[in-house]
MDTraj code that builds the backbone (N, CA, C; nanometers):
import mdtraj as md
import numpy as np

residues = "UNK UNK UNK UNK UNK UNK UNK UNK UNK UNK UNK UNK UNK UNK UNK UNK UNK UNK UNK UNK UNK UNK UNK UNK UNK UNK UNK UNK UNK UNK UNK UNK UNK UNK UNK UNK UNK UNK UNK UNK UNK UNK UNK UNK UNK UNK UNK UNK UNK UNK UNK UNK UNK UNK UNK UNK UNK UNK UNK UNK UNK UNK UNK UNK UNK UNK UNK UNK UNK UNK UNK UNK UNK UNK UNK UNK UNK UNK UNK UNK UNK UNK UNK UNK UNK UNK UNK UNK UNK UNK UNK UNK UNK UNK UNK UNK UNK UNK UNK UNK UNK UNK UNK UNK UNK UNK UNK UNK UNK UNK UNK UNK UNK UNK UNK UNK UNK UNK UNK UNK UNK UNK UNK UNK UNK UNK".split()
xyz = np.array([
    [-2.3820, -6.7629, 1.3315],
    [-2.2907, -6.7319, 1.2259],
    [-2.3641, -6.7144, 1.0932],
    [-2.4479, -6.7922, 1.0832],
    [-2.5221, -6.7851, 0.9228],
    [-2.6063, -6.6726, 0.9466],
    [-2.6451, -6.5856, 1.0275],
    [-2.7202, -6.4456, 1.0336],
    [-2.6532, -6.3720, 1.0138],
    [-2.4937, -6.3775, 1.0545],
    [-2.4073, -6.2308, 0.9837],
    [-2.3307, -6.2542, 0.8391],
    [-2.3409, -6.3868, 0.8168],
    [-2.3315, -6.4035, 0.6378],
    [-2.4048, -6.2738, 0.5374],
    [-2.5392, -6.3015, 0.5945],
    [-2.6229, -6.1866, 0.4730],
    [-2.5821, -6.0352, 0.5312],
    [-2.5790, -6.0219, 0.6738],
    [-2.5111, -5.8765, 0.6692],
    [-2.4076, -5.8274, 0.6200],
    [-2.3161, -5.8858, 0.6330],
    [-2.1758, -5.8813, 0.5562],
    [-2.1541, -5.8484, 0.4269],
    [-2.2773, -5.9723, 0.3514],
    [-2.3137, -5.9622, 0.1747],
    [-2.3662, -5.8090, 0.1818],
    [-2.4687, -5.8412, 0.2420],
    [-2.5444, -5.6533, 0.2353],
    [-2.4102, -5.5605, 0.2378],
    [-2.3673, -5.5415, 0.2271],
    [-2.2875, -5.4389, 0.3732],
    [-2.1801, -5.4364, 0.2458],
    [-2.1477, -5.5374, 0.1975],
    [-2.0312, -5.5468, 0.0890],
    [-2.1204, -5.4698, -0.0435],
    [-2.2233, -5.5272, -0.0676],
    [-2.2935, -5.5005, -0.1968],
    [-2.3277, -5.3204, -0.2057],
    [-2.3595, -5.2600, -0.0599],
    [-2.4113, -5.1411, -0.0306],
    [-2.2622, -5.1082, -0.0482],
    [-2.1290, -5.1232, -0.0292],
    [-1.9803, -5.0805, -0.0416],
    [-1.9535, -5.0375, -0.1897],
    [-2.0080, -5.1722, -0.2578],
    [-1.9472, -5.1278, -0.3892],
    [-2.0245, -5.0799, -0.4455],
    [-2.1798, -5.0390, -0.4248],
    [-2.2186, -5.0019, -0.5362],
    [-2.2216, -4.8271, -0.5125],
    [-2.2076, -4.8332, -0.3711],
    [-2.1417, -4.6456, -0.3499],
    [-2.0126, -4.6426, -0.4036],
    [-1.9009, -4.7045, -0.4056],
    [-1.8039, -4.7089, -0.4770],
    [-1.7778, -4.6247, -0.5905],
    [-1.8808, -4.7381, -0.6936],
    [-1.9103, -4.7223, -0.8516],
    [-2.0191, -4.5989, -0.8161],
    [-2.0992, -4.5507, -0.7845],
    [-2.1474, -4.4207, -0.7706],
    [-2.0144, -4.2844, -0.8005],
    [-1.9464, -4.3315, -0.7273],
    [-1.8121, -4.2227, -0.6985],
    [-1.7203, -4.2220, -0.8117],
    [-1.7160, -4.2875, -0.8960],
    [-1.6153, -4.3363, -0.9765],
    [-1.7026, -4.2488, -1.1011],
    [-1.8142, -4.2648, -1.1383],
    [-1.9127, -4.2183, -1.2495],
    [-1.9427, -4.0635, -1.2269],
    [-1.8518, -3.9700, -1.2877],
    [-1.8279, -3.8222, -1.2729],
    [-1.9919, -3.7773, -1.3997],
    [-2.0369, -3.6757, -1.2817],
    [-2.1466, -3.6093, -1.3497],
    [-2.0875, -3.5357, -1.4965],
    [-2.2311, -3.5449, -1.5412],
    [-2.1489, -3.4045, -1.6770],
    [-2.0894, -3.2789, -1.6250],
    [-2.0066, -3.2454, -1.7124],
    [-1.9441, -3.1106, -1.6780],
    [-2.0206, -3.0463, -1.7572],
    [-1.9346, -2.9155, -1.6678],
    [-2.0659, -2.7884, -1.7576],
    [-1.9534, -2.7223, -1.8727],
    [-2.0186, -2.7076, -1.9763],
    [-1.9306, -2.6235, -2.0995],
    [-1.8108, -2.5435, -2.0543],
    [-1.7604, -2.5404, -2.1316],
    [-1.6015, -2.4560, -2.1354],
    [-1.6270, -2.3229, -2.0684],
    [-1.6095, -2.2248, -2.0025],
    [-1.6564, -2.0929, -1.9870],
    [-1.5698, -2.0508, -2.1114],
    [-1.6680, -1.8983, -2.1294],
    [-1.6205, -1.7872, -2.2286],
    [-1.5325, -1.7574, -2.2010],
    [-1.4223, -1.7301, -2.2606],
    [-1.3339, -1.5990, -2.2290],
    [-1.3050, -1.4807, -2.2989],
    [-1.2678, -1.4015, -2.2236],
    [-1.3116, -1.2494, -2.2786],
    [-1.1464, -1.1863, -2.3459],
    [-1.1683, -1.1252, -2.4311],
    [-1.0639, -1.0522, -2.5338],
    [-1.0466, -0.9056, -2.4455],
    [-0.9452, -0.8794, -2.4057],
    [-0.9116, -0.7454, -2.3606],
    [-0.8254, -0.6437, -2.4323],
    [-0.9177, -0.4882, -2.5365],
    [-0.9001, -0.3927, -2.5458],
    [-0.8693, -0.2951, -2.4535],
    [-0.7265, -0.2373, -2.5169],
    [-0.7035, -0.0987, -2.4110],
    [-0.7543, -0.0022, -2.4755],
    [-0.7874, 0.1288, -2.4740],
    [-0.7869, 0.2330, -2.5121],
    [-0.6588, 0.3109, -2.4630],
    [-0.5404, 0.3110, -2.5211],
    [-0.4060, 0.3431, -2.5029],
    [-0.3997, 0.4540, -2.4321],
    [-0.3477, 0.4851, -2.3347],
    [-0.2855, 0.6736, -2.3012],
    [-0.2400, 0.7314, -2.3987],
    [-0.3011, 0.8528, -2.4062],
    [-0.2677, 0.9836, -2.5446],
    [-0.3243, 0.8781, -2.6639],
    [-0.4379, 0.8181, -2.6335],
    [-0.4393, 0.7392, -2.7951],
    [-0.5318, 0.8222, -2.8970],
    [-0.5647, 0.9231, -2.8744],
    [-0.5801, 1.0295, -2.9983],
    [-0.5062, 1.1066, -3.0600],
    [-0.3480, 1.0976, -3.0189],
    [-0.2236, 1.0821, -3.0318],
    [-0.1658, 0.9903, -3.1887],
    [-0.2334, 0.8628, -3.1757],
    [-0.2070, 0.7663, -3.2582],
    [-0.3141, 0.7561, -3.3874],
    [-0.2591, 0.6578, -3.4773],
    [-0.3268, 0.5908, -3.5661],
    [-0.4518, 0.5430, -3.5523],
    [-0.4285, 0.4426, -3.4258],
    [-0.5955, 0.3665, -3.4035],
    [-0.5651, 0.3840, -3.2645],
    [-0.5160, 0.3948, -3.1453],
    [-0.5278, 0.4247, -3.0610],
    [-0.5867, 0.2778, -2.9176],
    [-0.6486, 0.1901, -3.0152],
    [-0.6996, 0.0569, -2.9263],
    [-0.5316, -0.0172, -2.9444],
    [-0.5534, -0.0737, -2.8522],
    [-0.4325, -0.1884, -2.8215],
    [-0.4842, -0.3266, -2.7953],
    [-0.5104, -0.4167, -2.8441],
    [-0.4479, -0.4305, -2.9861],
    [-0.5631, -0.4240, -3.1342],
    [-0.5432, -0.3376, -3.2013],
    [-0.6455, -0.2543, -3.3072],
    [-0.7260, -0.4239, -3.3529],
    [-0.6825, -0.4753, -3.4227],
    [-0.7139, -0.6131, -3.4752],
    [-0.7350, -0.6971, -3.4054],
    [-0.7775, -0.7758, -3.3754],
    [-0.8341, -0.9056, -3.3310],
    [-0.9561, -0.9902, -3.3831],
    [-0.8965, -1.1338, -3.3280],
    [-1.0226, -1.2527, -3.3717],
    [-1.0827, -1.2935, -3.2890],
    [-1.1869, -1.3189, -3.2794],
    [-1.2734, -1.3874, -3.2167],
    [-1.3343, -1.5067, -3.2850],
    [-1.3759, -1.6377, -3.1394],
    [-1.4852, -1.7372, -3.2004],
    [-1.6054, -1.7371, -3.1425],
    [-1.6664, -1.7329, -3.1905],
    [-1.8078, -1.7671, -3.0986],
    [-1.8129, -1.8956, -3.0077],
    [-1.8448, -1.8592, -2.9216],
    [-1.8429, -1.9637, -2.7588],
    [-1.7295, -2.0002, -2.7399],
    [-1.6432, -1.9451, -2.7701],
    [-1.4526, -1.9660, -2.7159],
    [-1.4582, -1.8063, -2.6751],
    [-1.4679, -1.7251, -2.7260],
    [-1.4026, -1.5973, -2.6827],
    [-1.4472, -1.4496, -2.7099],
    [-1.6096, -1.4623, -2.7900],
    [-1.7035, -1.3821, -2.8697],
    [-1.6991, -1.2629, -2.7547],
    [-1.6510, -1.2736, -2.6118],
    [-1.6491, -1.1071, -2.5671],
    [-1.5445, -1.0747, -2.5770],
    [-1.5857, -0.8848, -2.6243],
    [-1.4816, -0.8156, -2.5711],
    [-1.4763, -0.6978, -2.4549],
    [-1.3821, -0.6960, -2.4264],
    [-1.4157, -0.5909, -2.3025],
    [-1.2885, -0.4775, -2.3523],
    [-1.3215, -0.3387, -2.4199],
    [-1.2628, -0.2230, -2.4068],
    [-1.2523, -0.1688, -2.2727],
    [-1.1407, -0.1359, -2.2362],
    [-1.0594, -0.0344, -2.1187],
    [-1.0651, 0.0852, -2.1872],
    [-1.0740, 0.2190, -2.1004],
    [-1.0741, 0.3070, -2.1642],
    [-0.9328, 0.3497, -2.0440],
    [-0.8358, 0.3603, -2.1004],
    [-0.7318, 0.3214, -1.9816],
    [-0.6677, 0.5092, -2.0582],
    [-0.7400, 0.5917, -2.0973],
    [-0.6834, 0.7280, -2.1437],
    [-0.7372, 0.8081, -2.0684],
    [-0.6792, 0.9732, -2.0623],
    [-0.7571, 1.0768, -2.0016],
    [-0.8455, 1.1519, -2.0081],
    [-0.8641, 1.0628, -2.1352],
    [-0.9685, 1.1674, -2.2091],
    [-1.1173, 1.0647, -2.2478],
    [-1.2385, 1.1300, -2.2365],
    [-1.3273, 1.0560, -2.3228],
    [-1.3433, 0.9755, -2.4726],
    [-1.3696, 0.8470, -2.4545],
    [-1.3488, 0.8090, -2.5869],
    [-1.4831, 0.7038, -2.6537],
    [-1.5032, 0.6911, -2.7421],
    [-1.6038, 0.5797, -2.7876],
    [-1.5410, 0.4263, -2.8529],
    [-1.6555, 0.3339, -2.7988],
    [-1.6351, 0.1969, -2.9196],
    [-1.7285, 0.2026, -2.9900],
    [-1.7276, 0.2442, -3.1977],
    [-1.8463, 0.2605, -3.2201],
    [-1.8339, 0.1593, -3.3079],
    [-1.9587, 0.0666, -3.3465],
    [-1.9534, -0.0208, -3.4764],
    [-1.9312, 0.0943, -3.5870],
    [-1.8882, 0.0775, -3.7143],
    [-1.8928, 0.1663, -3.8119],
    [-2.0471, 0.1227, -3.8929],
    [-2.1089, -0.0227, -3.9173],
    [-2.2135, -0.0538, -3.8898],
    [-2.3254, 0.0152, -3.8118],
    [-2.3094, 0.0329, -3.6987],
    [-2.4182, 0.0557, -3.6420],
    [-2.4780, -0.0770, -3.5609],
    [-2.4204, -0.1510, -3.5106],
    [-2.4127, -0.2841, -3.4863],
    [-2.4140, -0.2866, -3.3260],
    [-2.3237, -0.1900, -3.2469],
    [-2.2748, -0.1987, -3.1630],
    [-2.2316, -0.0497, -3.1462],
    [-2.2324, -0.0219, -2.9923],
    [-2.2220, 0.1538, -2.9923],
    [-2.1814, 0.1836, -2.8451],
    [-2.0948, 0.1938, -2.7661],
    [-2.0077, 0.2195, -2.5920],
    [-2.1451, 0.3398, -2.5610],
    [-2.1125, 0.4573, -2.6741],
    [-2.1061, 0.6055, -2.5587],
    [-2.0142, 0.6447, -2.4899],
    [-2.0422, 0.7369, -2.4416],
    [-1.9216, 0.8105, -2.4043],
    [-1.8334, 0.7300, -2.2711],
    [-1.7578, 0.6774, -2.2836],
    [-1.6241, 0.6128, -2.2343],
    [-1.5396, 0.7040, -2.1481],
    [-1.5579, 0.7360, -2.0053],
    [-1.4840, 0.8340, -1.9615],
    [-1.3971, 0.7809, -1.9104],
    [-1.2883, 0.8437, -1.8517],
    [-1.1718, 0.7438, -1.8424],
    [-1.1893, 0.6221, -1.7405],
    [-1.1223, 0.5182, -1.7582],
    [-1.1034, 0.4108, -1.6484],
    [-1.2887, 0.3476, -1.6809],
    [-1.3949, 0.3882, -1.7650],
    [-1.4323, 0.2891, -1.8447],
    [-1.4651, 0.1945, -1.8943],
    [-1.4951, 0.1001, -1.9206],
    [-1.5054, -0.0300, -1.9717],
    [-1.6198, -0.0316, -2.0586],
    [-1.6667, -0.0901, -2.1696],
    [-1.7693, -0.1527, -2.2635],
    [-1.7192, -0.2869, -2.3026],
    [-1.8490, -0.3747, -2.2927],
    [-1.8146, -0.5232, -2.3278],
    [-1.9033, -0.5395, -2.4081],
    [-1.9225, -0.5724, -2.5433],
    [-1.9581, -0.6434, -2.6053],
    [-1.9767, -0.8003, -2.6802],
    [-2.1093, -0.8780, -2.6891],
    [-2.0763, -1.0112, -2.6955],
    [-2.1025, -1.0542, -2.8481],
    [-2.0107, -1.0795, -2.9627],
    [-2.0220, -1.0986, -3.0881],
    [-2.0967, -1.1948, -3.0814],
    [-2.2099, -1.2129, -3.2517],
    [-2.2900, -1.3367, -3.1919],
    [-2.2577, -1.3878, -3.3483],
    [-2.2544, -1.3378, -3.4401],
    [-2.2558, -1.3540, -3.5687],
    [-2.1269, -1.3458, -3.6443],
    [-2.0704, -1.4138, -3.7231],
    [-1.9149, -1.4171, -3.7936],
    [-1.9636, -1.3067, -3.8332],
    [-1.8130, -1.2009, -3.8842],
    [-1.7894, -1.0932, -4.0103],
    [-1.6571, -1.0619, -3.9317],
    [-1.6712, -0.9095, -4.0292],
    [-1.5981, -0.8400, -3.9695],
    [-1.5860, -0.7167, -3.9020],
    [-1.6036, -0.6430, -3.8281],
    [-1.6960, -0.5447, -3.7567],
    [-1.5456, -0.4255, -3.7420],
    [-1.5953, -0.3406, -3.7840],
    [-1.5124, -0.2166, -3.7968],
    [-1.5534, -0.1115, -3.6997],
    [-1.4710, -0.0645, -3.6042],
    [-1.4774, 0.0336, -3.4999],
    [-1.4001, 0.1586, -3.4761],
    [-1.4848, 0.3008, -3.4970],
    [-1.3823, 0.3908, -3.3944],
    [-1.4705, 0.4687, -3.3377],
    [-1.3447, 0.6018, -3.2640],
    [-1.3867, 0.6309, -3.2112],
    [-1.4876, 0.7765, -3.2316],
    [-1.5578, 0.8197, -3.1840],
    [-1.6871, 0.9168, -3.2691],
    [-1.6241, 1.0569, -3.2717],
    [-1.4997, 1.0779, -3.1502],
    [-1.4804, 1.2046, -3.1264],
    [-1.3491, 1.1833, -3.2150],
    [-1.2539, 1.0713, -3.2655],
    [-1.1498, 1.0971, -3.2992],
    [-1.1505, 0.9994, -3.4121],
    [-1.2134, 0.9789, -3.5168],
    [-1.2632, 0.8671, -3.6301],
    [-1.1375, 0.8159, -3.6828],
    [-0.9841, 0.8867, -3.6774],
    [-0.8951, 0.8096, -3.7145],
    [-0.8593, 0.6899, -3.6217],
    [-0.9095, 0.6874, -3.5201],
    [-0.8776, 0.5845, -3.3955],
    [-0.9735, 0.4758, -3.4672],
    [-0.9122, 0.3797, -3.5099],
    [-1.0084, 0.2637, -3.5610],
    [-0.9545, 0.1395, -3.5081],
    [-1.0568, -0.0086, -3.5481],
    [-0.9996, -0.0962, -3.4835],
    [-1.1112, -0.2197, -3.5544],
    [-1.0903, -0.3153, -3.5414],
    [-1.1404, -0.4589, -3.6255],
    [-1.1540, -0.5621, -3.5590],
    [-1.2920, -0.6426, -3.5593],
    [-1.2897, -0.7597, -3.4808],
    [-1.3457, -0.8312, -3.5937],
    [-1.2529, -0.9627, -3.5915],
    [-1.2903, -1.0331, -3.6838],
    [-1.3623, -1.1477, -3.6345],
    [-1.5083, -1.1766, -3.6323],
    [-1.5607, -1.2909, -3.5622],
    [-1.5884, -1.4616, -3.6557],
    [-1.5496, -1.5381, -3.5985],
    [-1.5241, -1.6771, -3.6176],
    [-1.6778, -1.7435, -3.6019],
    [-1.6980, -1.8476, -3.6838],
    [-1.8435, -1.9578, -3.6106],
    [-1.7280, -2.0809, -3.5358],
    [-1.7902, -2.1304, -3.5063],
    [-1.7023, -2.2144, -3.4270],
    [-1.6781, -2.3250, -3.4858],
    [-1.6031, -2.4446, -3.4926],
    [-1.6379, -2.5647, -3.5517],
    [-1.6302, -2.6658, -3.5109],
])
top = md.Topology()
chain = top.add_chain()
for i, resn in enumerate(residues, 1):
    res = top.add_residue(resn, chain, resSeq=i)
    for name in ("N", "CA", "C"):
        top.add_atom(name, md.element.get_by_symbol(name[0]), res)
traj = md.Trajectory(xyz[None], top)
């Protein structure tokens, strides 16, 4: 009987301390990004600014991408007015993603239709 005393202790001590192993959650990994979704409207050389939705904010490491759709029939551009940032030619169905890294405010259209404009306003985070 006194030889399965210490197995028992063992056996209990090896229980709980896998236990408390299980209980003590590793670090998590950062928030993922999430991404801001631009349309490029149907007939949007048709319109004013033609992106849906023209304005938007962004923060850095919350939501600094964006991803333009070029969801029209026609070719279109995302251009910085800067010079910052630049698609090319956008043929339909499309996409350009850009990842803001720096606050401002970044002014965009499009090269073939310059009244099509649009604004991302970028955030630092806090």
């Amino acid at each position: 009987m006194r030889k399965r005393v210490p197995l028992i202790l063992v056996a209990a001590v090896l229980l709980v301390v896998g236990a408390c192993a299980l209980t003590f959650p590793s670090k998590s990994p950062p928030p993922a990004t999430r991404s801001v979704h631009v349309s490029i409207i149907p007939d949007a050389s048709a319109y004013v600014t033609g992106y849906d939705p023209d304005n938007i904010t962004v923060m850095i490491g919350v939501n600094n991408t964006v991803i333009w759709t070029n969801n029209d029939n026609e070719p279109h551009t995302v251009t910085a007015t800067d010079g910052s940032f630049d698609s090319g030619n956008m043929n339909p169905g499309a996409t350009f993603t850009y990842t803001f890294t720096k606050p401002g405010v970044y002014s965009y259209i499009c090269t073939y239709h310059p009244w099509m404009r649009g604004y991302v306003t970028v955030l630092e985070h806090s």
